[in-house]
DSSP file (Angstrom, degrees, kcal/mol; ACC not computed):
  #  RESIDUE AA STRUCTURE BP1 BP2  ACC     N-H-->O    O-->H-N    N-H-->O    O-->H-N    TCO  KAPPA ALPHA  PHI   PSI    X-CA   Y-CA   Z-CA
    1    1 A X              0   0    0      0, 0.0    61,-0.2     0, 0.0     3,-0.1   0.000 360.0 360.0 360.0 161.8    0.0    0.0    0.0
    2    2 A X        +     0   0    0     59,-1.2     2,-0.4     1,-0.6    60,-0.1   0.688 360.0  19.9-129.8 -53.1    1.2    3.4   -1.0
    3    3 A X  E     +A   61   0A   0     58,-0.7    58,-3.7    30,-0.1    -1,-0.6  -0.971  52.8 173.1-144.9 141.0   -1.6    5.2    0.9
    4    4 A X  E     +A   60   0A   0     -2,-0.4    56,-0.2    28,-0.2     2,-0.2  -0.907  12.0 155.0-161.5 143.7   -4.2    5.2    3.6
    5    5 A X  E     +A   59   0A   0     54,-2.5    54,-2.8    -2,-0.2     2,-0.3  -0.750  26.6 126.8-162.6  83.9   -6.1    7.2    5.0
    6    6 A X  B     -B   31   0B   0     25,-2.3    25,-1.4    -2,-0.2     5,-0.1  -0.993  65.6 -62.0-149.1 168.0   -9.1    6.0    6.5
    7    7 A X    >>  -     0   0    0     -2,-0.3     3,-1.5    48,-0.2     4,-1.4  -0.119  57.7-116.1 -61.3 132.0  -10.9    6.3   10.3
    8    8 A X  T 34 S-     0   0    0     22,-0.2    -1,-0.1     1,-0.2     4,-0.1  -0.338  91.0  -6.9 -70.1 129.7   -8.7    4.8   12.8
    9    9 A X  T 34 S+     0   0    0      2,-0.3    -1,-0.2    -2,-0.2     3,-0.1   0.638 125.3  72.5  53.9  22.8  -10.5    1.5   14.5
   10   10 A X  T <4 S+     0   0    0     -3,-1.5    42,-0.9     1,-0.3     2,-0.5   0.256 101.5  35.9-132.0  -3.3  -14.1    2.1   12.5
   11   11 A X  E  <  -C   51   0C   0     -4,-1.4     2,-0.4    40,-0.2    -1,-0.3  -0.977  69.8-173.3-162.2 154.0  -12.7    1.0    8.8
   12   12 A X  E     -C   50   0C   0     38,-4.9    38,-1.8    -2,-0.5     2,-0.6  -0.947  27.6-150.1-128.8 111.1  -10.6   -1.3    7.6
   13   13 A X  E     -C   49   0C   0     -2,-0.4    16,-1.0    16,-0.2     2,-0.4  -0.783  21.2-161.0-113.8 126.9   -8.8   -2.7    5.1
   14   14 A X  E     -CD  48  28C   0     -2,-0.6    34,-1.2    34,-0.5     2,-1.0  -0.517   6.2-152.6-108.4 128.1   -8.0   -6.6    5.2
   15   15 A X  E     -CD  47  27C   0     12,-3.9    11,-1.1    -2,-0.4    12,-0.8  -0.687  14.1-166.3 -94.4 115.4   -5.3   -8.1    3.2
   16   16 A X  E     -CD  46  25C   0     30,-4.7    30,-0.7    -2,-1.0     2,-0.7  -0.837  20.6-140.3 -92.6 144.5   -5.8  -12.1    2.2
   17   17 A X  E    S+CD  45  24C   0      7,-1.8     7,-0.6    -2,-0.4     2,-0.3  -0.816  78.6  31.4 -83.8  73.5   -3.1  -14.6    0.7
   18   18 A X  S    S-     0   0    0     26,-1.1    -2,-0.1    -2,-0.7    25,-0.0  -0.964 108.8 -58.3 173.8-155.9   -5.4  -16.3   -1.6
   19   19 A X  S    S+     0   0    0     -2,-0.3     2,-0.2    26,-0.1    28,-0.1   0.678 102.9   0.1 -76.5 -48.5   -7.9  -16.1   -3.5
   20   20 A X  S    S-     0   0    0     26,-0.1     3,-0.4    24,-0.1    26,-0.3  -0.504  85.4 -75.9-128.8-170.8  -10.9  -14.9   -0.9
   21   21 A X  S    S+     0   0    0      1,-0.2    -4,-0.1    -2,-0.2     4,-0.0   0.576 120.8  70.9 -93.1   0.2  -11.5  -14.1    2.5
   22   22 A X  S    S+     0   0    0      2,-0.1    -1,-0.2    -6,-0.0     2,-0.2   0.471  87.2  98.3 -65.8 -13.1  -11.4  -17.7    3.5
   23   23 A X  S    S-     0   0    0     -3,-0.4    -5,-0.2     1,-0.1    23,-0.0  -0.450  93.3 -70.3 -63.1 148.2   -7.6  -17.4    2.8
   24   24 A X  E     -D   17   0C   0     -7,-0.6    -7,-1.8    -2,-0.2     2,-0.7  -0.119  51.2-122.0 -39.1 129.0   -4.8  -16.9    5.1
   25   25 A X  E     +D   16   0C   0     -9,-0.2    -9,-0.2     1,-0.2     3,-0.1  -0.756  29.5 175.0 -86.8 108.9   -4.7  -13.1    6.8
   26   26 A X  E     -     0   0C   0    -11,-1.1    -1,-0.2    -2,-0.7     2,-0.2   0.448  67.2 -59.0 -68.9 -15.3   -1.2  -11.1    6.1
   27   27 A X  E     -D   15   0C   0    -12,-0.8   -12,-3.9     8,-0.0     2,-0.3  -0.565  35.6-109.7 131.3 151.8   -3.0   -8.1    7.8
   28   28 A X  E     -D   14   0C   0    -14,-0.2   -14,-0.2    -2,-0.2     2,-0.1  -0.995  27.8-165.2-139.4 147.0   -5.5   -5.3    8.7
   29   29 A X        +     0   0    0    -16,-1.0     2,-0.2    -2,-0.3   -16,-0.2  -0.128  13.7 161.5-106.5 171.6   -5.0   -1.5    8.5
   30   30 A X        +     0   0    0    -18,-0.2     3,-0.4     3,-0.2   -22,-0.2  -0.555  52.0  18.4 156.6 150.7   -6.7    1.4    9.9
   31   31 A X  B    S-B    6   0B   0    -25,-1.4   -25,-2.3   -20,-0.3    -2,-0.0  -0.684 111.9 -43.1  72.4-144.6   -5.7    4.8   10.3
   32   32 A X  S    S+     0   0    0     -2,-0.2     2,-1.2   -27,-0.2   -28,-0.2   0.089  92.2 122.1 -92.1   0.0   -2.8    6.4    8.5
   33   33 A X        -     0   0    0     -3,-0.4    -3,-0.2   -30,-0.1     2,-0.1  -0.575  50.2-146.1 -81.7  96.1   -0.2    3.6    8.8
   34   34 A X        -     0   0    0     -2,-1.2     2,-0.1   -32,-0.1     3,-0.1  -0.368  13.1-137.6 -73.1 144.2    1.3    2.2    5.9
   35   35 A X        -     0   0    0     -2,-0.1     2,-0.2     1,-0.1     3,-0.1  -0.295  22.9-111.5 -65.8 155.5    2.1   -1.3    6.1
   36   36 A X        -     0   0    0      1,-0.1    -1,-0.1    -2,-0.1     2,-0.1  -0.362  67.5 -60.9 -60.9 158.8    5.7   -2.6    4.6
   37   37 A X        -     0   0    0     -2,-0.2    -1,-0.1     1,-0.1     2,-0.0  -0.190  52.5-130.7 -84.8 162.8    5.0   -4.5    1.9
   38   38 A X        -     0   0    0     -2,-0.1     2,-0.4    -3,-0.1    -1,-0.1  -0.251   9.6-155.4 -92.1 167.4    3.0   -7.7    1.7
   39   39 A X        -     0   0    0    -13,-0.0     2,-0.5    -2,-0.0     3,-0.0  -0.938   1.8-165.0-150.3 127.8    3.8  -11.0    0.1
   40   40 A X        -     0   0    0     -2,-0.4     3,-0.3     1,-0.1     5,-0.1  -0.923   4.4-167.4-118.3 141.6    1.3  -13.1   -0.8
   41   41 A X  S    S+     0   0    0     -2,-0.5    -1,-0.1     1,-0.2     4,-0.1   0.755  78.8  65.8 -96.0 -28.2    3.1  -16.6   -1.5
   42   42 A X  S    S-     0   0    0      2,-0.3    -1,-0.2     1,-0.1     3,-0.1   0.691 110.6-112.0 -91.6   7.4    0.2  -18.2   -3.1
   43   43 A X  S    S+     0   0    0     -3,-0.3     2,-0.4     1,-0.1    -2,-0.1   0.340  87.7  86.8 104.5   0.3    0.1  -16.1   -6.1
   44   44 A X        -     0   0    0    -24,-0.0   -26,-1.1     2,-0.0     2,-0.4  -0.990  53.1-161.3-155.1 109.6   -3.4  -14.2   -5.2
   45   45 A X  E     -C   17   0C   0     -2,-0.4     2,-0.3   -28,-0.2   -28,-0.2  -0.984  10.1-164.9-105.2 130.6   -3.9  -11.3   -3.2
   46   46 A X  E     -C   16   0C   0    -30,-0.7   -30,-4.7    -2,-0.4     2,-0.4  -0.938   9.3-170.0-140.3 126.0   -7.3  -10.9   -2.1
   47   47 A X  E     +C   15   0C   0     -2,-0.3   -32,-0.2   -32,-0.2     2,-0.2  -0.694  16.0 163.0-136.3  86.4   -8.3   -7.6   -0.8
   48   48 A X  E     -C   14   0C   0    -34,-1.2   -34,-0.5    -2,-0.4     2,-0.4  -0.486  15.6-158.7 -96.9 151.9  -11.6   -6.0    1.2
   49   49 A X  E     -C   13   0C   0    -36,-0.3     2,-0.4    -2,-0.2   -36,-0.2  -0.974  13.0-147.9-144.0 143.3  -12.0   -2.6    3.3
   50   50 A X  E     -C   12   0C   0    -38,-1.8   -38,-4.9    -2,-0.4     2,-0.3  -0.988  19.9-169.6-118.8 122.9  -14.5   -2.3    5.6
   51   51 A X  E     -C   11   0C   0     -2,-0.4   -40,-0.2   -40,-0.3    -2,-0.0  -0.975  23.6-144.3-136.7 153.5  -16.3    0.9    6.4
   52   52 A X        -     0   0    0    -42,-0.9    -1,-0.1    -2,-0.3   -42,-0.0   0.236  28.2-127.2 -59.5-174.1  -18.5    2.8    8.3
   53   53 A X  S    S+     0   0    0      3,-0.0     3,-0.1     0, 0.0    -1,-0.1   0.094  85.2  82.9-129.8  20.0  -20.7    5.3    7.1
   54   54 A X  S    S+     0   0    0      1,-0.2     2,-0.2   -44,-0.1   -44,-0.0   0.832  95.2  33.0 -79.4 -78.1  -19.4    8.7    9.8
   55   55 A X        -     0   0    0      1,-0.1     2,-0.9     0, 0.0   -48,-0.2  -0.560  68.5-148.3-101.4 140.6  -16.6    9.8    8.1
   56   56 A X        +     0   0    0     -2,-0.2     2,-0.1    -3,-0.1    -1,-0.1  -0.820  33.5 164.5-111.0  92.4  -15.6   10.1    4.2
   57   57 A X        -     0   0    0     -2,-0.9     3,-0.1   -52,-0.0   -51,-0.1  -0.524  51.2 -93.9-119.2 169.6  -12.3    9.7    4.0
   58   58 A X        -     0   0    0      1,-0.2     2,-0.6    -2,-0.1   -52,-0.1   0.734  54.3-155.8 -42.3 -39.8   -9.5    8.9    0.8
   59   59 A X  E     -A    5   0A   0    -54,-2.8   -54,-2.5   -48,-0.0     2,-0.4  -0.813  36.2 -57.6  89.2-125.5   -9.6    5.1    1.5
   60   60 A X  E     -A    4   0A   0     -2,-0.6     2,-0.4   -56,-0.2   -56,-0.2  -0.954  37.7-142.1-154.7-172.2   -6.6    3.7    0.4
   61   61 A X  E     -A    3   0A   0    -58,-3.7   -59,-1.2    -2,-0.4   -58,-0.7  -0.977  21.6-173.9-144.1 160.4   -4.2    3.1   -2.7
   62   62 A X        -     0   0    0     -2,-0.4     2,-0.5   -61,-0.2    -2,-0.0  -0.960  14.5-164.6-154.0 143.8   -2.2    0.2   -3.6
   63   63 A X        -     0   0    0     -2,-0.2     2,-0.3     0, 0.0    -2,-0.0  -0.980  11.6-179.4-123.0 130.0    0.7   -1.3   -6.0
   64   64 A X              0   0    0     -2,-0.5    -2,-0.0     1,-0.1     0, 0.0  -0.899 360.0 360.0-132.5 153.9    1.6   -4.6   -6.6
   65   65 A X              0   0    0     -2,-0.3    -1,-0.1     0, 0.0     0, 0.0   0.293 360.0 360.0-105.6 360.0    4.3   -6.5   -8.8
């Protein structure tokens, strides 16, 4: 992730290694703290944010190789 910028401990965004959210979890985000970067080993990064509906904030950005 490059950027994030979403309400700390009301929205989320959750990183899978797989396919779905039934795949292993590498992590979940909130606030303004970018993660180091992720490695998803099975070839498939699978990727949700969860939010609220108080505040309307940037969300996040991401690049992957």
């Amino acid at each position: 992730m490059t950027a994030l910028q979403t309400e700390c401990s009301y929205d989320y965004v959750f990183v899978f290694d797989g396919p779905d959210a039934d795949s292993r979890l590498l992590g979940s985000f909130s606030g303004q703290t970018v993660p180091t970067g992720l490695y998803a080993g099975s070839g498939f990064m699978y990727i949700r944010l969860f939010s609220d509906t108080n505040y309307v904030l940037k969300g996040f950005s991401a690049h992957y190789t």
